[in-house]
N, C-alpha and C positions, 0 to 999 in steps of 0.2 A: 302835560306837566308845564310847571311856568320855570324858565330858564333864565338865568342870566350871564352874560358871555362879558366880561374885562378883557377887552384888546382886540382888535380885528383886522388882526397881520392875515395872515396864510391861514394858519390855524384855526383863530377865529372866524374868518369866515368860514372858512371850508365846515367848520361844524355848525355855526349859522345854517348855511346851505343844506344838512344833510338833518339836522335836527328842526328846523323849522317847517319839516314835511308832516310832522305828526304832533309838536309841542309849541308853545309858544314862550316867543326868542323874544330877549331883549341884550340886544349888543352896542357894548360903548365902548369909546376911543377920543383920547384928543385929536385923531393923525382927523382932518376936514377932511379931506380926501378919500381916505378909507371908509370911513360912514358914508358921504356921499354914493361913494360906488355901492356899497350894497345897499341903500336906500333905493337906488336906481335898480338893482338884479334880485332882491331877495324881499318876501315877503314878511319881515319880521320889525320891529321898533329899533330905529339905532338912535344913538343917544348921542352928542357931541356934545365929550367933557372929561374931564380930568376922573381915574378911576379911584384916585387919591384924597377925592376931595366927595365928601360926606353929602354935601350941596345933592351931585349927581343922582344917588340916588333914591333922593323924595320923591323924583319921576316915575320911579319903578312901583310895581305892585307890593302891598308888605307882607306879600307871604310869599314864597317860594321854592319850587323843590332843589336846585341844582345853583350854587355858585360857583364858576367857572373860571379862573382866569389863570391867563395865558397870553399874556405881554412877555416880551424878550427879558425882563427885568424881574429878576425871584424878588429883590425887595418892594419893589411895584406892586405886584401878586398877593406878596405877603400883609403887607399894607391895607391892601384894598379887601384882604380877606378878615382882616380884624377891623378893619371901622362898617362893613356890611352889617353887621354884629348889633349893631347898636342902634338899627335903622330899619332892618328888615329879616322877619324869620326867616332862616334858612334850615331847612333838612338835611342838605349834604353839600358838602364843600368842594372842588376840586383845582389843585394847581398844578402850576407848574411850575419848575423848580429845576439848577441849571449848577448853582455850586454843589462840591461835595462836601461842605462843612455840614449841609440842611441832611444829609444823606442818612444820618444817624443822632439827627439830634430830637428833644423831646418836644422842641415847639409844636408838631404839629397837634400834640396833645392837650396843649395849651388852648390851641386855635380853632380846638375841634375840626380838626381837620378830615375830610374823610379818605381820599386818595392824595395822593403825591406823585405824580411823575416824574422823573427821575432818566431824560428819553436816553442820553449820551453814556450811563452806566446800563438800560436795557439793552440798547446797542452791543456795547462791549460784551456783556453777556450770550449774548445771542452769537455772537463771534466765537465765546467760550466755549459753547456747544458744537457749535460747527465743527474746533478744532477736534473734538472727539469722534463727529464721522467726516473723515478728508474726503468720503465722493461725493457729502450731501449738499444738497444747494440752500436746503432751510431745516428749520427742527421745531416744533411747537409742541410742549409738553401739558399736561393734563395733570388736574387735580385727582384722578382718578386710578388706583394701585400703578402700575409702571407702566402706562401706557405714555407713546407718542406717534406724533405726524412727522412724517421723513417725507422729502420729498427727491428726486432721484434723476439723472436723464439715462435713457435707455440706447446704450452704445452697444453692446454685445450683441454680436450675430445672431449669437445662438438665441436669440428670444424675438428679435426681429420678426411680424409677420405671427406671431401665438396669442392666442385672444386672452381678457385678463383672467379667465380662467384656471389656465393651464399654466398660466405666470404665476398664480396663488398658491400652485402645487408646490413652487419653488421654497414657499414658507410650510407648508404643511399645513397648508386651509388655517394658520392661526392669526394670519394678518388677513386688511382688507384693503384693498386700491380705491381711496375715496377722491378720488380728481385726478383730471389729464390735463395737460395742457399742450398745443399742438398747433402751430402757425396763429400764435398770438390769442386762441381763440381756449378757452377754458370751460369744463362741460366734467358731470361728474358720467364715469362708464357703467355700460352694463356687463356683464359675463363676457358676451359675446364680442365686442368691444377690441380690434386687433390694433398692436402693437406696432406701430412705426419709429425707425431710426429717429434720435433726437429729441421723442416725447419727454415730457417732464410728468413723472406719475407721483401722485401724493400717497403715500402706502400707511395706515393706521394702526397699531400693534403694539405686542409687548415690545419694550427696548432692548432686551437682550436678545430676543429670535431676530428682530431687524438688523440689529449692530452686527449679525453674526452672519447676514447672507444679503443684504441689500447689493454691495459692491457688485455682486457678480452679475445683476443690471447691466452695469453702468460701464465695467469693463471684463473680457473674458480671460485676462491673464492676472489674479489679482497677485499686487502685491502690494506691501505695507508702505503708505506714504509717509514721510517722514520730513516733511516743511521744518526747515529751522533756519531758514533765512528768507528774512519778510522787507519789501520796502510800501512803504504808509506813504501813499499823497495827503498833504492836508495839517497841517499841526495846530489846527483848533481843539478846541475841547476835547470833540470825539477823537480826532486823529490821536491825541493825547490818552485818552482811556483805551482806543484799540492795544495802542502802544503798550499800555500798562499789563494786556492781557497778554501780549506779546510774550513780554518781558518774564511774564510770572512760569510761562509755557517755555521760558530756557530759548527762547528764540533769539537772532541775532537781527537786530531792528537798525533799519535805514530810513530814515522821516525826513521828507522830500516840501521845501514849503516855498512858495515865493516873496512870504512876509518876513522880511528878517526881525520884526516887534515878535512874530508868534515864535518866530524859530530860539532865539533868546527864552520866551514865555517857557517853550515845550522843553530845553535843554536844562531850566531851572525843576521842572514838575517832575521830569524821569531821571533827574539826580544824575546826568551823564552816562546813563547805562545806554543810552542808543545814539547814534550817529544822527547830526541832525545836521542837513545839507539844504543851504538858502541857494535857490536855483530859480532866475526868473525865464530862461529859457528850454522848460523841459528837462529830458534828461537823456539823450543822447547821445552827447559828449558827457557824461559821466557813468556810462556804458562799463567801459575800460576803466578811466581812470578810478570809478569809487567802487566798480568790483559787482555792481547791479547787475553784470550780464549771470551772473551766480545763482541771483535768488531765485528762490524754487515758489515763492509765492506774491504776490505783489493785492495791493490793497487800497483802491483809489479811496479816499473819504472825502474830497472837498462839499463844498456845497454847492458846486456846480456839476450836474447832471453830465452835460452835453463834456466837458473835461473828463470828470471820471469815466466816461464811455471810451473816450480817447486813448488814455493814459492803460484803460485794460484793454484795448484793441494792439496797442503799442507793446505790450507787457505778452500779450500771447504771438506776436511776432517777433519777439524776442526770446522765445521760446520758454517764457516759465509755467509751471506745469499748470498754477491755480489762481486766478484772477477771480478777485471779489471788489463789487461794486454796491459804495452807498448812495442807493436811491431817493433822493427829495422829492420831486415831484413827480408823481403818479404820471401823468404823460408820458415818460419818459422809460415807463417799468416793462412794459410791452416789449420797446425796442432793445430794452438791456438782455431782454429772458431771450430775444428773438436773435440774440449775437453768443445765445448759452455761457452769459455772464453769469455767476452768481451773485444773487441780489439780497444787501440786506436793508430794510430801512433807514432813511434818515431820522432826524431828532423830529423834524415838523411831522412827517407823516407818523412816523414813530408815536410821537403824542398825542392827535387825531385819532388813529386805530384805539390807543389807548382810552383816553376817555371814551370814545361810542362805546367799546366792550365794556368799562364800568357802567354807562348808564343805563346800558339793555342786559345790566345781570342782574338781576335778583335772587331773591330767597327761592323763586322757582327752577328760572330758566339762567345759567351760564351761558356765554356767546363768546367765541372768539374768529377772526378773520385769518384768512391766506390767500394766497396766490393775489399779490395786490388790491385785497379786498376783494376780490371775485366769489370768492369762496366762504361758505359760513360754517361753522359749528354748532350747533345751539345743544346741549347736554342737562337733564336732567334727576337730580339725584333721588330717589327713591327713597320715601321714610315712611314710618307706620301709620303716618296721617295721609298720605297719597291717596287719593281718588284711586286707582286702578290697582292696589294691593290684594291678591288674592283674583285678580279676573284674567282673562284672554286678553290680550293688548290687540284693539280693531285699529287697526292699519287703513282707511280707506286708499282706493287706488289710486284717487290723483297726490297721494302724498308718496306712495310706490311712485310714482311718475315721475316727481323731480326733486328724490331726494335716496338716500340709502340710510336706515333706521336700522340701530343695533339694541341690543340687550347687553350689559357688560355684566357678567355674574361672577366677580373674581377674577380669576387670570382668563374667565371664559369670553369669546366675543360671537354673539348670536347675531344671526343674520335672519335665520328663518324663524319665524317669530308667533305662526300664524297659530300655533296649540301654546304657546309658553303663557305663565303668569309672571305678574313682577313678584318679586319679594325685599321686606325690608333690607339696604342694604345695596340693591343692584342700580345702575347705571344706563338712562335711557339717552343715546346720540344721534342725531341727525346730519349726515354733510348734505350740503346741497349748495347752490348757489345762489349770492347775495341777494339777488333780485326775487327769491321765494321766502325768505328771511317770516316776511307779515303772515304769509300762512304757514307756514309749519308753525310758527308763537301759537298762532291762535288753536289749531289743534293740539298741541304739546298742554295749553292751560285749561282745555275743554277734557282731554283725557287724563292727564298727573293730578 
């Protein structure tokens, strides 16, 4: 496909980088600097020039499938997404986009827009779910009747040392354990597959059988946790939408910032319903006095990695029961899972995941990522036109090899597959991991 990328911060490169393996890139920027460096690392056309200015892109090819941009600046984005227009066909559009005015308004229908990101309200959302499983570490749900991915750490004794077999007995063979993760290193299990202290298991299922037996994982005394008092590092945007979920959840919110411009910003956006405390040394010494030694949950958000690791190492020495960390840069995700932080996305990587999953979904194949990108998804949905309707579904074995393939037929989830037919209606899923991604496509569009 022929791409074009507006802005080559983080983001932009990083999908330069990961997009320019299979499609061809063309990425521009005023920043010298930034073009330079990927001109020097990455095999695609960088452009140095304003994304603003119409000029830019005569250089470009005039047809193309994907415009892309993703400069820190929604009016920038927006901009560059209506004068493209006029210059060069585009197929599909996508931005990115940062206030919540843009969140509900009809321009993008103006703009022919085709995605919108929206990273710092996905965030909060994802927090949203969280708070409904308190042992879970992540949740990714599906287009598909009520299924989701929970992902878990294995504390309880009593499962210690039981292969994932006889772990599945614990759901009544209706969920499935599609990923481990275990001394940083991520791998999807077989049957046999034994259980050690600490693992992070990803379990695939209906949400009511999971929400109603996962805990006893993770601890063997369960009882109901009941978080209502939260402190938020960070009172940028996100810190500010966490807060807001916070807030909606009856929780009593303490937002910890060392900018006194943001902490002003954040105390005007949550209308004084939360405590917002300008502190350029830590928090410590506001232990005692602002009553932090209390909170039952704490919630780094800044955009510094190497801080939020801190501030939740600090937060579970202080004895609160649930530390969550947002993760920016991938580097950094390893060491957070390897400290049994819970991790949720930043806005950069947050928006990266996002577009890749738009550009590798189609009308065929759905895609989504976890465990840091390690982990794939790829699902697809069964209709009266599918190749394989009314036949045997052939499995070869190197796709049994590095991948676990369901049938979803209603509330049903098949594993054993080898006499079933599809029917219109049913649900074909793949986990495996990122790096097998090219071959299960290609058999998933040679069989569906």
């Amino acid at each position: 496909m022929e791409i074009i990328i507006a802005g080559a911060g983080k983001v932009g490169y990083n999908l330069a980088k990961t997009l320019s393996i299979y499609h061809n890139i063309t990425i521009i920027d005023k920043n010298y600097e930034a073009i330079s460096k990927i001109q020097d690392n990455l095999d695609v056309m960088a452009l140095h020039g304003n994304i603003e200015n119409p000029q830019v892109y005569f250089k470009c090819t005039k047809k193309i499938d994907y415009f892309i941009a993703v400069t820190n600046f929604d009016e920038v984005n927006i901009i560059a997404s209506l004068i493209i227009d006029d210059i060069i066909k585009v197929d599909k559009k996508i931005i990115r986009l940062k206030n919540s005015f843009f969140l509900n308004s009809s321009i993008f229908q103006k703009l022919n827009i085709y995605k919108s990101i929206f990273s710092s309200y996905h965030i909060a959302n994802t927090l949203n779910k969280l708070l409904e499983f308190p042992y879970a570490n992540n949740i990714k749900e599906f287009n598909i009747s009520n299924k989701i991915m929970l992902s878990v750490r294995v504390h309880n004794p009593d499962y210690i040392g039981y292969n994932i077999r006889e772990i599945s007995k614990e759901f009544e063979d209706r969920v499935s354990i599609v990923g481990l993760e275990r001394d940083k290193r991520f791998f999807i299990p077989n049957y046999s597959e034994v259980i050690k202290s600490g693992d992070l298991i990803y379990i695939f299922g209906s949400k009511d059988i999971i929400k109603n037996r996962y805990q006893n994982l993770e601890t063997r005394t369960i009882k109901e946790k009941k978080s209502k008092n939260c402190i938020v590092f960070g009172a940028d945007r996100l810190g500010v939408e966490i807060s807001k979920v916070l807030l909606n959840k009856n929780f009593e919110v303490k937002l910890i910032e060392t900018d006194l411009k943001l902490c002003e910003t954040a105390s005007e956006a949550l209308q004084g319903k939360a405590i917002i405390l300008n502190s350029k040394y830590g928090w410590g010494h506001l232990l005692k006095e602002e009553g932090l030694d209390s909170a039952d949950m704490l919630i780094a958000a800044t955009n510094n990695d190497e801080y939020n690791i801190i501030k939740c190492i600090e937060g579970k020495k202080a004895g609160i029961d649930k530390v969550i960390a947002i993760n920016n840069d991938r580097e950094y995700y390893s060491l957070m899972h390897s400290l049994e932080l819970i991790v949720i996305r930043g806005e950069k990587i947050d928006t990266y995941y996002s577009i890749l999953e738009n550009i590798n979904t189609d009308s065929f194949i759905a895609q989504k990522r976890y465990c840091g990108g390690r982990g794939i998804t790829l699902s697809k949905n069964i209709s009266e036109k599918s190749k394989c309707i009314g036949k045997i579904i052939n499995i070869p074995q190197k796709i049994k090899d590095i991948a676990q393939v369901y049938l979803i037929k209603g509330d049903e989830i098949l594993r054993e597959l080898d006499n079933l037919k599809c029917q219109d209606g049913d649900t074909l899923m793949l986990f495996s991991q990122s790096k097998y991604s090219d071959l299960l496509e290609k058999w998933l569009y040679k069989e569906i």
